[in-house]
N, C-alpha and C positions, 0 to 999 in steps of 0.2 A: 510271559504268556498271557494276552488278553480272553476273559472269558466268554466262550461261545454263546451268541442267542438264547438256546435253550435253557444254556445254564442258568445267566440273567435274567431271566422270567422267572425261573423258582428263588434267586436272590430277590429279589422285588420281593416276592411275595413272603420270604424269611424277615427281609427287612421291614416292611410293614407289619407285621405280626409281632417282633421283638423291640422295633427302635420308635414304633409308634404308636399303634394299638397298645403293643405290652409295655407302652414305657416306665420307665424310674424317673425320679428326681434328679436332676444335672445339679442343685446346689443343695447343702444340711440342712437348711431352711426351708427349702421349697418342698411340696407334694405333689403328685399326680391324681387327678380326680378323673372319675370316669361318671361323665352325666350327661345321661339321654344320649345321643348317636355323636359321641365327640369325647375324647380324651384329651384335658387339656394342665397344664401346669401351671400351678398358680405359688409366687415366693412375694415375699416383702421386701420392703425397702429397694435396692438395685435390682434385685432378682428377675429372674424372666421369665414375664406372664405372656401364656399363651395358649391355642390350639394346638396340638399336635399331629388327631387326625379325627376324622368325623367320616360317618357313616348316614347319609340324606340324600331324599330325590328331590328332584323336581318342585312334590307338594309340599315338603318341609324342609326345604333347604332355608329359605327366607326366615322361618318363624325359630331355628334353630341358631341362625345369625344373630336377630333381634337377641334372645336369648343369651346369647353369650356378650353380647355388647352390653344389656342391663347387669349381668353379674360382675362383669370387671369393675366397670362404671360404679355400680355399688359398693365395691371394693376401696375404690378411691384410688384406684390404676391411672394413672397418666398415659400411659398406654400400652396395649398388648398385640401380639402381630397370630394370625391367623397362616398358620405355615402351609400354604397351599402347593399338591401336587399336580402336575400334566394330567395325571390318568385318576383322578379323583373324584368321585362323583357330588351334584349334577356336572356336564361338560362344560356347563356357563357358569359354574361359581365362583368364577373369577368377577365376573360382569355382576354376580348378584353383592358379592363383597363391594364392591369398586359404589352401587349404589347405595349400602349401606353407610360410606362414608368412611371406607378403609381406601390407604394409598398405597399401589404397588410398588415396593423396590426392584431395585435391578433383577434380573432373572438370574439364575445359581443351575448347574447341573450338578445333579447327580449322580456320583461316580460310586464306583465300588472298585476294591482291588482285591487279590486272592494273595495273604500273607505269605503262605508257605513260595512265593516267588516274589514279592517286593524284598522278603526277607535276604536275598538271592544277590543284591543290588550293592553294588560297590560302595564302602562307607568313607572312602579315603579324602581327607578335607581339600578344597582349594589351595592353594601357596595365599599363607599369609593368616590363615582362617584356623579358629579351635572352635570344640564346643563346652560350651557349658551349661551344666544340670541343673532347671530352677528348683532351691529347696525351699526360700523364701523372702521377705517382704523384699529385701535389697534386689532377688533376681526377677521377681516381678515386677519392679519400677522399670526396672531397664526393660521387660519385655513392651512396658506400656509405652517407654521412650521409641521403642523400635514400631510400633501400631501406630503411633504420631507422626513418624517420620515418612512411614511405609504408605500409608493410607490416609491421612491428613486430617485425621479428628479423636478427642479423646472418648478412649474406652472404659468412664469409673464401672461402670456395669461390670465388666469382663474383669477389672480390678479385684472387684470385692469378690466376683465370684472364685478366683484364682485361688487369692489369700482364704477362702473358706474351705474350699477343697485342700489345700497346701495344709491345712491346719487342722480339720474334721475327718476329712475321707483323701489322703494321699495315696491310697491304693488304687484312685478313680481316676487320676491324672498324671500324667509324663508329660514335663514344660523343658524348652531346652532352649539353649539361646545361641546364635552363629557369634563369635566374637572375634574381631579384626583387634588387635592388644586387646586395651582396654575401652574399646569402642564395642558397645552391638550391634550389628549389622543386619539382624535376622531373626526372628522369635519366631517357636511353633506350637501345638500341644497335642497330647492326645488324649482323649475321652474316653474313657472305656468303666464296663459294670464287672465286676468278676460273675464269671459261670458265662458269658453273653459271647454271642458268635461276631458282633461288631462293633469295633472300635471309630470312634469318629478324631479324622486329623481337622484340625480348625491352625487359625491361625496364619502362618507360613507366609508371613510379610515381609519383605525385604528391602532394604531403603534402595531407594534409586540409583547411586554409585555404586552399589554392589548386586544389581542385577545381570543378570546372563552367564556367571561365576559358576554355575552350579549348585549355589548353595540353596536353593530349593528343593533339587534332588536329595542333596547331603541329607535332607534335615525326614525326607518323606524318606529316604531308607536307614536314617538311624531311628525312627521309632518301628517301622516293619522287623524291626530284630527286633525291640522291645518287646513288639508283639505278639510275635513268634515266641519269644521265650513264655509269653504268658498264656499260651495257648488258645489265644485268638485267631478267626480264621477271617477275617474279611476287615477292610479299612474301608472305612465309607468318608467320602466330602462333597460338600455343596462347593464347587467349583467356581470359580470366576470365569473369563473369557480370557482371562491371559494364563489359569492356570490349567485350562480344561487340555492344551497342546501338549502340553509335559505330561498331565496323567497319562494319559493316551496313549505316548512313546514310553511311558512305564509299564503300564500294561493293565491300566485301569481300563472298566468296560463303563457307559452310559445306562444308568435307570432310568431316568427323565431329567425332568425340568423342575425347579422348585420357584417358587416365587415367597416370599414376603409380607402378607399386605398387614398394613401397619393401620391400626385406630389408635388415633389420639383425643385425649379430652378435650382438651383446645380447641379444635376444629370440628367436636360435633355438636 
């Protein structure tokens, strides 16, 4: 069951309030700082620095940016991405980022899905396919072999972060891998806070001889039961273009649009 309009408008605004404004730390190392009209996350070494969400018009959108580009910059960040939404205020702060000297990536939707019916969803594997539980360093090599394959660039980032959650806060992640024998074929994960009403699926890469299998489905309704068992109510992802058609037919509804935009040291 996809969720109606109305509902979706008060998801937005839970999900803003919980996964953005209120957010936590995604790795042991990193914190969430809340300074001036922006909450933003700042870790070491691999970690991912960034904005998360900000609160600025018009007259201080600009002097807020500068701002956040001197503190990272001071930090000795190489780079941090400014997670910008559709419905975000100013309506041009894309255009004011963009002058600032940030690069947009590819655009991402945002999806949401209502667990108590992903959980609903047939878990039965492919002919040929098992799954397996990452618990550690070995199962996330292979996850990192399967984001090479899948996606055609390495992830040490996502690495360290994995192995830190795997080994500090394993209550915060569910990794799980599609395996063809002894080949992976498929890596996923889930992100989730205890007490929090949203779970985030990341991941869900598949190498290219094993796409249209199903095994993307497989891996989005074996952790809707995880989820379910842990009494979360909603799945959230930032979508691709190839994977926003499958949410859909699952029964995932549209928040907006996400973008990306990336500052690097290099290039300012």
């Amino acid at each position: 069951m996809t969720i109606d309009l109305d509902e979706l408008v008060k998801v937005r605004a839970h999900f803003d309030a919980e996964v953005r404004e209120g957010a936590q730390a995604d790795a042991p190392r990193g914190h969430v700082e809340r300074a001036g009209g922006v909450v933003r996350h700042v870790a070491p070494a691999l970690g991912w620095n960034g904005v998360l969400w900000s609160d600025r018009d018009e007259g201080t959108a600009d002097a807020e940016i500068a701002a956040q580009v001197a503190f990272f910059a001071g930090r000795g960040c190489p780079e941090f991405e400014w997670k910008l939404y559709d419905y975000d205020r100013p309506a041009d702060l894309g255009d004011r980022l963009r002058a600032a000297g940030f690069v947009p990536e590819p655009p991402e939707t945002l999806m949401v899905g209502l667990v108590s019916e992903l959980a609903k969803l047939p878990v039965e594997p492919p002919e040929g396919i098992t799954l397996r539980v990452v618990t550690d360093e070995a199962g996330v090599d292979l996850m990192m072999r399967v984001h090479r394959e899948a996606f055609g660039r390495e992830r040490p980032r996502i690495r360290e972060q994995l192995l830190g959650k795997l080994r500090d806060e394993p209550d915060t992640i569910a990794a799980v891998l599609a395996m063809a024998g002894d080949t992976p074929v498929s890596a996923a994960r889930m992100e989730m806070r205890p007490g929090l009403a949203f779970a985030g699926l990341w991941g869900g890469g598949t190498i290219p001889e094993w796409r249209g299998r199903g095994i993307y489905r497989l891996l989005v309704a074996h952790r809707a039961r995880l989820a379910a068992e842990l009494g979360i109510a909603y799945l959230q992802v930032d979508a691709s273009d190839d994977s926003r058609p499958i949410l859909e037919r699952l029964g995932f509804g549209v928040l907006g649009m996400t973008v990306p935009y990336m500052w690097t040291a290099s290039a300012s």
